[in-house]
N, C-alpha and C positions, 0 to 999 in steps of 0.2 A: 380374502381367499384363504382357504382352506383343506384340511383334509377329508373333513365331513361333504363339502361340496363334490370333492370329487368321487365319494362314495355315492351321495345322488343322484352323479352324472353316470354313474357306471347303470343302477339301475332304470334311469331311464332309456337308457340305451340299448340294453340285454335284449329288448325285444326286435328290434329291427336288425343289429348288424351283432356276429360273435366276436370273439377273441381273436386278437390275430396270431400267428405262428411267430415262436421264436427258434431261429433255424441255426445250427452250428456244420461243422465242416473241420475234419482233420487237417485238411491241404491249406484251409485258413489259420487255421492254430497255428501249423507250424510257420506260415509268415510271419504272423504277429508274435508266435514264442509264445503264446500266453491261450487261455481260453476266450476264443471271440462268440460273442451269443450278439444274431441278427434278428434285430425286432422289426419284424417283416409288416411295416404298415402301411408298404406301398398295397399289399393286398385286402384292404378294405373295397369295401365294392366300387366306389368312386376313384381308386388305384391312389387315392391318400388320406394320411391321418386327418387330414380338415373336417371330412365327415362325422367324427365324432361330438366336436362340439358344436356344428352345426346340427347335427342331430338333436344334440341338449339344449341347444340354445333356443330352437323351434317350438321342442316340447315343454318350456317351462313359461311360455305365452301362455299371457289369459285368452280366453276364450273371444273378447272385443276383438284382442292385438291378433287373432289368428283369423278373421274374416277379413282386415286391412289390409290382411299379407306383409310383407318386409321385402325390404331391399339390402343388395350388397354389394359391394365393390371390393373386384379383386383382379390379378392377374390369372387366373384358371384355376386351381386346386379349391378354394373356399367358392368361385362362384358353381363349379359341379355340387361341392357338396350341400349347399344353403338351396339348390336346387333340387336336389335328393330328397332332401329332408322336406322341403314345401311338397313334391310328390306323397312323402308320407304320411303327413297329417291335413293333406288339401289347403295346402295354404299357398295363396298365389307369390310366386316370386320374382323381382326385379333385379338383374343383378348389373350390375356399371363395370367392364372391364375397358382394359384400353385396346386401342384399334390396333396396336400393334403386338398383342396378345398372342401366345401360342392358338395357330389357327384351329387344332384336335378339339383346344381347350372351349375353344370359341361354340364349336359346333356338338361338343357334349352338351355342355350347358343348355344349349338349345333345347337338343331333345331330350334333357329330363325333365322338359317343360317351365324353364326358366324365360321371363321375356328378357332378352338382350340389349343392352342399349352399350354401343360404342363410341368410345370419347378420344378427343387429340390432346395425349400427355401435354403436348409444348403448348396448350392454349387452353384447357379447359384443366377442372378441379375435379375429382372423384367425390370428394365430400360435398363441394356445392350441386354437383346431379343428384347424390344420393338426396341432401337437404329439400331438395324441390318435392321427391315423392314423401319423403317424412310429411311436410308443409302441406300438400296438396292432397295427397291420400289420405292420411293417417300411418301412413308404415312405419313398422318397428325397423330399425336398423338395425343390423347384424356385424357387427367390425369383424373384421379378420382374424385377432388378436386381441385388443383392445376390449376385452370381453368379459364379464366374469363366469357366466355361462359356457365360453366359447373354450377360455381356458379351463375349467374344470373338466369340461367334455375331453381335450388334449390331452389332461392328467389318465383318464382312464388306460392309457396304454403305459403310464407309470405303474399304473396298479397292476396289469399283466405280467408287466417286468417281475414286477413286485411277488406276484403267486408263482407267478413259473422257477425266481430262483428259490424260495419257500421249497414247494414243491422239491427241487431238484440236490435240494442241501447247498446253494450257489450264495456267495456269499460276493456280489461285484464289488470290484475295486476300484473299475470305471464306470463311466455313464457318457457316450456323444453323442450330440444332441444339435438339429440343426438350429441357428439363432434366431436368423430373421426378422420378425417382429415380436417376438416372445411369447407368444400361445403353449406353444409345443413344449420349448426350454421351463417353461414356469410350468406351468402343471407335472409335468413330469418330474422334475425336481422335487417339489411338494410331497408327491408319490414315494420314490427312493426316497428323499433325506430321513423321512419320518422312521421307516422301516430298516434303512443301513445309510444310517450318517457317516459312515466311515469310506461312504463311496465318493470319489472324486467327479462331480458331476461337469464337464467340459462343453461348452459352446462350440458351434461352428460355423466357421462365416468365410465365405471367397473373397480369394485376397483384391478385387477389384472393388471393394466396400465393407470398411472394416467398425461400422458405428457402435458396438457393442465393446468390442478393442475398446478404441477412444473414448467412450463414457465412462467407462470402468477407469482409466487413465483421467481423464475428468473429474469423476466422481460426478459427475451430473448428463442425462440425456444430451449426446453428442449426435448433429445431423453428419456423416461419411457421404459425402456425394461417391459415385459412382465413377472411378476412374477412366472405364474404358468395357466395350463390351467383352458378355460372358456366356457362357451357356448354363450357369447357373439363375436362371431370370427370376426362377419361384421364389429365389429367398430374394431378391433386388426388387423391393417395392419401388415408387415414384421419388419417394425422400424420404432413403434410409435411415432410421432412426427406434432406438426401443420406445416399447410402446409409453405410456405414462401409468398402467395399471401392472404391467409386465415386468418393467425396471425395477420395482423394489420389489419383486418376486427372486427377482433372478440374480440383483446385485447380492442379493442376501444367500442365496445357494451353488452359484456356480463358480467355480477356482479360477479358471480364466476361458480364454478366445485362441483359439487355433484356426490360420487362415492356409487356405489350400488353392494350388491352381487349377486351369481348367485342365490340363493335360495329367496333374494328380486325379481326379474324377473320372478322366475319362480311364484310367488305369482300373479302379476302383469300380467302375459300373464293367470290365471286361471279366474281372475276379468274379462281382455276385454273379454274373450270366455263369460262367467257366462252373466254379465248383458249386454254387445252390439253385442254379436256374432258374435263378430269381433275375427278371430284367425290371430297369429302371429307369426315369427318369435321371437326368445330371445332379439335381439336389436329389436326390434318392439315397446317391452313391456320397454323398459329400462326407458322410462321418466315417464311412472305412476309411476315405481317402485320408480325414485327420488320423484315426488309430496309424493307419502306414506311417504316417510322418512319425507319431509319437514313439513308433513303436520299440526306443532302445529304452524307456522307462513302462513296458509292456510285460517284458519277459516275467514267466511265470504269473498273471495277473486274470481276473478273469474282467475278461470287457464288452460293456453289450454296447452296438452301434444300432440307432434308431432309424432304419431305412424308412424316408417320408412318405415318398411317394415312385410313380410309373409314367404317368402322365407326360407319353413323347407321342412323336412322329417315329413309329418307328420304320415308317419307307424312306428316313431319310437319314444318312450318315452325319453322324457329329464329327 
């Protein structure tokens, strides 16, 4: 991985989706004491960043692997967007989520013209369904993360960060960044570090699954089972764990892991609605929620939080 890849990912993508907005707010500043800059990526048209490297990942299919179509496996945000993307270049898509998936998420996917196929986490594998359509069709499989396509496409909104504080004479001091499986965290670190190493790039993970924490601690890919439920589920794959392409992206850029609760988030998704009218998803809100905690080594500082995504129910109270 690279800086050049994510310059290719930017321009294959220029054509289907723009730039997303980086949104700021006085009434946030003065919480944080510092300048906070919101990298609003729940508003990509699929309502999260997953779009982007699913985008790139589709477009960079030869011409065989785009008549096979491709499959993917995900909890909601990457099966919308790998479903988007096969709407844009006609490519059919499979995507394997689990039956106990956000239901919104379920029924997106659907009508971006994805086929659905629902699995039981406690008995079935997501890799072994997806391996049957590889084996039997031909499809390209599309990891989540696990990508090098997938992560350079996630870098692209490093490189927005990147023009916008250019652009604004903005020189960040932080960078949060949600962890999860390390799509997002890597690319975008690649992005900043190159252009201002001097920026502290920050992970962030719910304290109910802390595997990024403990691998860093390790020094080696550390599985965090999942303590107990959360309403952070987007960044809580099956068996949390950094990816094997992600890890040394990320051990090599990111200073450490701040874990947040779910009642930190829910504070932090009522702030973006309150002053930028930005609504979101629970992992949306999860990296103000870390700036709040951080925020007595904030003051005077300028700090962008990466909002992920939108993708709720929102007839239904958290």
């Amino acid at each position: 991985m690279n800086h050049q890849m994510l310059m290719d990912a930017k321009r294959n993508i220029a054509p289907y989706m723009g730039a997303t907005p980086m949104l700021s707010s006085l009434l946030l500043d003065k919480q944080l004491k510092g300048k906070a800059l919101i990298k609003a990526d729940s508003l990509c048209p699929t309502g999260a960043f997953k779009l982007r490297g699913a985008i790139n990942a589709v477009c960079c299919l030869t011409n065989e692997q785009k008549k096979a179509g491709v499959v993917a496996f995900s909890t909601g945000n990457h099966a919308q967007a790998v479903a988007y993307a096969g709407q844009l270049f006609g490519v059919k898509s499979v995507v394997i989520m689990p039956k106990t998936a956000n239901a919104i998420k379920i029924e997106n996917t659907r009508l971006l013209g994805a086929d659905v196929v629902l699995f039981d986490p406690e008995n079935e594998t997501r890799e072994a369904l997806a391996e049957k359509y590889q084996n039997e069709y031909g499809m390209t499989l599309i990891r989540p993360y696990d990508h090098p396509e997938v992560i350079a496409g996630q870098g692209t909104s490093g490189l927005e960060m990147v023009d916008y504080c250019l652009l604004h004479q903005i020189s960040p001091d932080y960078c949060y960044v949600p962890a999860s499986g390390g799509g997002y965290i890597a690319g975008v670190s690649i992005a900043i570090s190159k252009s201002f190493p001097q920026c502290e790039i920050v992970g962030v993970e719910s304290e109910v699954s802390r595997p990024w924490y403990h691998s860093m601690l390790n020094g080696e890919r550390t599985h965090a089972a999942q303590q107990r439920p959360s309403i952070c589920d987007a960044i809580l794959p099956p068996h949390p764990m950094p990816g094997e392409l992600t890890w040394p992206i990320v051990k090599g850029s990111v200073s450490r892991f701040v874990a947040v609760s779910d009642e930190e988030v829910l504070t932090s998704m009522k702030i973006l609605q309150s002053y930028l009218g930005l609504a979101t998803e629970p992992c949306g809100a999860i990296t103000l929620a870390a700036a709040l905690v951080d925020n007595q080594r904030l003051e005077g500082k300028s700090v962008i939080c990466a909002v992920s995504g939108r993708n709720r129910d929102f007839s239904v109270n958290l």
